[in-house]
N, C-alpha and C positions, 0 to 999 in steps of 0.2 A: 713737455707734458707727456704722458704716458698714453701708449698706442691704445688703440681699439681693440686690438687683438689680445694686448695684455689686461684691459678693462673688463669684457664679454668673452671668456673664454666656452665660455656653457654655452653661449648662444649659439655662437660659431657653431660647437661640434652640433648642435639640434638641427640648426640649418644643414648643416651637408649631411644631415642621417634624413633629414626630409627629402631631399634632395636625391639621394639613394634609390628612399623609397620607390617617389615618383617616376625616379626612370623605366620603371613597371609599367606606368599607365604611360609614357610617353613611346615605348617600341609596342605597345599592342594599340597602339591609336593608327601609329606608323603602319600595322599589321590593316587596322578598318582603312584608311585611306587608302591602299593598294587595292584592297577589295574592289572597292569605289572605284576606283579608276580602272579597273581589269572589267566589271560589269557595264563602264558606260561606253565603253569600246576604246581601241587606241592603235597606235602606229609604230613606225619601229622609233621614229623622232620624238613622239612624245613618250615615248618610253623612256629613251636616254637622258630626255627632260626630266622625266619623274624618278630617276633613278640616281642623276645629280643634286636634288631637291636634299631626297631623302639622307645623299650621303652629306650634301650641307650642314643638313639637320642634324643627323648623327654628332659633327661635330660640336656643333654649337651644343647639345644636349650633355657633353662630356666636357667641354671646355669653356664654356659660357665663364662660371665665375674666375676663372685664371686670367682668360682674357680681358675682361673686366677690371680686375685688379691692374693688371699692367696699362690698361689705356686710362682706367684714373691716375696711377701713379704718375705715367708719359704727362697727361693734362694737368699735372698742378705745378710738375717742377718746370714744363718749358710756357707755360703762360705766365702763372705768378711771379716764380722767383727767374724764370728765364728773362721776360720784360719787365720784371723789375716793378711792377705795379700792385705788391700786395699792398692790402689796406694798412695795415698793421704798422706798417714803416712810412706812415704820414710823414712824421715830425722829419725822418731824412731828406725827403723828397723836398717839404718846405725849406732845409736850410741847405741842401742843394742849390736849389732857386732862387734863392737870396745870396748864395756866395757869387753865384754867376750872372745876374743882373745887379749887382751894387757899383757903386761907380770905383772905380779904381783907379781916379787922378788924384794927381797931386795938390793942386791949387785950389784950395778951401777958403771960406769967408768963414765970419764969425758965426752968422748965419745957418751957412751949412753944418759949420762944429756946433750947434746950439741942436736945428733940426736933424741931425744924425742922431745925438743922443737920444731925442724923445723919441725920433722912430727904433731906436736898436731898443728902447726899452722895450717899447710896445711886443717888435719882435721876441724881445725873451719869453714874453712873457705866452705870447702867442704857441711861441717853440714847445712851452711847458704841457699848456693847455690842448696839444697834437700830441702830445705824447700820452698823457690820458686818454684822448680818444682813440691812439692807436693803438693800446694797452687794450681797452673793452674792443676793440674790431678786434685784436687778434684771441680774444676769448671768445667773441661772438664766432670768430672763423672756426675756432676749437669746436666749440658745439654744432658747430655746420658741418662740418668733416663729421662729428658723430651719427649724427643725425641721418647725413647721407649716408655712411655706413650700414645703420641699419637699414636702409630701404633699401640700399642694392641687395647686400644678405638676405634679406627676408624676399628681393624680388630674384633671384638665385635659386634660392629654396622653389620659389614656386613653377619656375621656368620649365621645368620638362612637361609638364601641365600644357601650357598655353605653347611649347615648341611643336609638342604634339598635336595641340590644332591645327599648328603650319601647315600639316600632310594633308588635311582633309579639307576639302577646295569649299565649303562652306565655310568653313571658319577660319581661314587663310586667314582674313581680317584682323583678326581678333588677336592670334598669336603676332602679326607682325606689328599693330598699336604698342604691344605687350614689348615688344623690343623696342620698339621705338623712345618708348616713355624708360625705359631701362638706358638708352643714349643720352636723352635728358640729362638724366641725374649724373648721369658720368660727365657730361660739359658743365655742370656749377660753374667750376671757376673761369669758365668761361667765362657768363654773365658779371661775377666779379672783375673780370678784365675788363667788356665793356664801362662798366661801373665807374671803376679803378679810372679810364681817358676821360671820364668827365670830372671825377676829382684831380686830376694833372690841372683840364683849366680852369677851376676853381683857384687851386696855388697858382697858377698864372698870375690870376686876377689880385690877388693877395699882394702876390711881390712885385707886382709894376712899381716902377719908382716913377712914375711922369707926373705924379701928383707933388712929389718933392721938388722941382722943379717948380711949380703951380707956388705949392703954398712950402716957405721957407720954416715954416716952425713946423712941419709934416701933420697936420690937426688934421687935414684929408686923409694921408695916407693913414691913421691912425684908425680913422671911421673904416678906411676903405679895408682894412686888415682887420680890422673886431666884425665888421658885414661878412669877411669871408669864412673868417673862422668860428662862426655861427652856422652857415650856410654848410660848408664843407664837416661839420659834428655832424649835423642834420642828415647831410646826402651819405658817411660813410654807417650811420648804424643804418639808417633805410635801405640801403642799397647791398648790404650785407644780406639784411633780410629777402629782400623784395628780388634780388639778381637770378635768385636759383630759380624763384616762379617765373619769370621774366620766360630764361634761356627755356623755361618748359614749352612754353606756351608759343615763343619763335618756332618749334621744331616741330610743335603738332599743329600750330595755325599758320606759319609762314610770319606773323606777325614781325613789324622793326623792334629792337630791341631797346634802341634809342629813345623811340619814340613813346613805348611802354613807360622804362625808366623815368624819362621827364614827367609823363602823364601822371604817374603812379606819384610821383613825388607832389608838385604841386597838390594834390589832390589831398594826400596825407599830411603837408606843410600845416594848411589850411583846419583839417581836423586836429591834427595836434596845439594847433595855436589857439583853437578853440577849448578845447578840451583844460589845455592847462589853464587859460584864464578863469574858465570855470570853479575848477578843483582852488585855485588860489582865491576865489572870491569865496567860495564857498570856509576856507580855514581861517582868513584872514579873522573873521569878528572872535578866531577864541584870543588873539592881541600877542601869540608869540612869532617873531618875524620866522627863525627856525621852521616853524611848524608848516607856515605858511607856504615858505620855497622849498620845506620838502615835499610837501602834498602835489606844490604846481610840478616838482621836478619828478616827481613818481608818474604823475599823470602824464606830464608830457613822456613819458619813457618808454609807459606801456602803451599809450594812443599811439608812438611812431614805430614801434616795433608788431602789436598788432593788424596795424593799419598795411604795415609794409608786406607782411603774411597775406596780406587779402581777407583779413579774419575780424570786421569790423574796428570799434575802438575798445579795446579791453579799458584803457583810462576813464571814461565814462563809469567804471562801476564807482569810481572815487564821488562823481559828482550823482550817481543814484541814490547813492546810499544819506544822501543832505536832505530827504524829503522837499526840496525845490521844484516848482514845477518845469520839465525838462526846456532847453532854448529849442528855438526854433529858427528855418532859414530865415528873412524877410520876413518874418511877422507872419508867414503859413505855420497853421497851426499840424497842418499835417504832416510838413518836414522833420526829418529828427537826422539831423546831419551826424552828430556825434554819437547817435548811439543811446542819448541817454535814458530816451521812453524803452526802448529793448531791454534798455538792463534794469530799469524800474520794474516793468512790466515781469521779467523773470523774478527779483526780490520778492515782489508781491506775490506770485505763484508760489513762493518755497515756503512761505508764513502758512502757522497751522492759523486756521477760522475758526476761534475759539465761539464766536455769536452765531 
């Protein structure tokens, strides 16, 4: 696919002529802070202190986006492609894992020759349907890399701004959030790693054979590999999404990473599973089956990818727009788990009131 830089070239040059700009207000801020410090008294050590600051600052203020560039570049090729954990290359990973836990004796029953086939079917077919999904992850990864491009660039552009607060001991705070959330964005694929060791044991759980052993015609291992690979669709478009909030929110709150991910999942499972049964009950009576799983697979698409954002259930607008009165949790009328009185409630606001 074609780079960012070949994509936004105009934006590029805007950002570093802002960028330019700013370095204006960021040596005369550097000029008030010295002020500051010369008027509230000082010493020969805190001098040397405030003078290493500054020359820190300098550099960061000249070399922020280079450096930036090179620590995302460092971060995606020795996380991703170095552990071997992008999303995108599911379907290898699974037949990885099947080449290396399948039995490899000689001494077969009929049994076995019977249950081999239907599990290797099941697997092809499992194979195919990881490859679709690793096809949209590695599209969904495309627009993530753009996305993140733009907010480092656009937070570049703004950096001599908030570097220049660094100097002045009131707003030290404020300039150093301001990098910090600029580090975020540069570990994404971080949070996609994490992500990435919980779909490995997802295909763990996929390719155990202990169940062929259990049941000789593999009707287990067959549930137990269509369970997974439901599960593991699920966890690799959410966690595309949801990985970048994640690593944000580890780095400004301390929070576990793990522990978000799982949260954050369950949580979204739950509303998407609502959501689509909604949208599919809602298409079902016009009687085309078509119509019907595409409505549930739209809704369930946008509820798992909104939801994963932290951005409510966008799928809910599918089941607003049915005039239904919205579901609710347990029969409280005042829960709106999925969203769908929100996005009633805005329809209704956008209609002109003709009476």
């Amino acid at each position: 696919m074609a780079s960012f830089e070949s994509l936004f070239p105009t934006f590029l040059q805007k950002c570093a002529e802002l960028h330019e700009l700013l370095r204006i207000v960021a040596f005369m801020l550097f000029i008030v802070g010295t002020i500051m410090f010369v008027v509230h008294g000082f010493t020969g050590k805190t001098l040397m202190l405030h003078m290493l600051r500054l020359f820190i600052l300098t550099a960061l203020l000249v070399m922020l986006p280079q450096w930036g560039n090179q620590v995302q570049q460092l971060v995606q090729t020795s996380i991703l492609n170095g552990l071997g954990v992008d999303p995108s290359n599911v379907q290898d990973q699974y037949n990885q894992l099947l080449v290396i836990k399948r039995d490899t004796g000689s001494d077969h029953s009929w049994w076995d020759i019977l249950g081999d086939l239907s599990g290797f079917t099941v697997e092809i077919i499992i194979s195919g349907v990881l490859w679709l999904v690793g096809e949209f992850a590695s599209l969904l990864i495309f627009w993530a890399y753009i996305i993140q491009k733009f907010i480092l660039f656009s937070s570049y552009a703004l950096s001599p701004l908030l570097i220049g607060f660094m100097a002045i001991r009131p707003l030290r705070s404020v300039g150093s959030r301001y990098l910090m959330n600029i580090v975020g964005v540069l570990l994404w694929p971080l949070g996609w790693a994490v992500a990435a060791l919980i779909t490995q044991g997802i295909l763990d759980f996929m390719t155990d054979p202990s169940f062929k052993f259990i049941d000789p015609t593999s009707t287990l291992y067959s549930l137990q590999a269509t369970v997974g690979v439901v599960v593991v669709a699920f966890w690799i478009v959410f966690s595309t999404i949801a990985a970048p909030v994640v690593i944000q929110k580890v780095l400004a709150a301390g929070e576990l990473a793990g522990g978000q991910l799982l949260g954050g999942a369950v949580s979204s499972f739950f509303q998407t599973a609502a959501t689509t049964a909604g949208a599919a009950a809602i298409a079902a009576p016009i009687g085309i089956p078509a119509v019907t799983a595409g409505a549930a697979g739209i809704a369930a698409l946008l509820s798992t990818m909104s939801s994963a954002a932290n951005m409510g259930s966008a799928g809910a607008i599918i089941i607003a727009g049915s005039g239904l009165p919205p579901r609710s949790a347990r029969g409280r009328p005042g829960d709106d788990i999925t969203g769908d009185k929100a996005v009633r409630d805005l329809i209704a606001k956008s209609k002109p009131n003709y009476y």
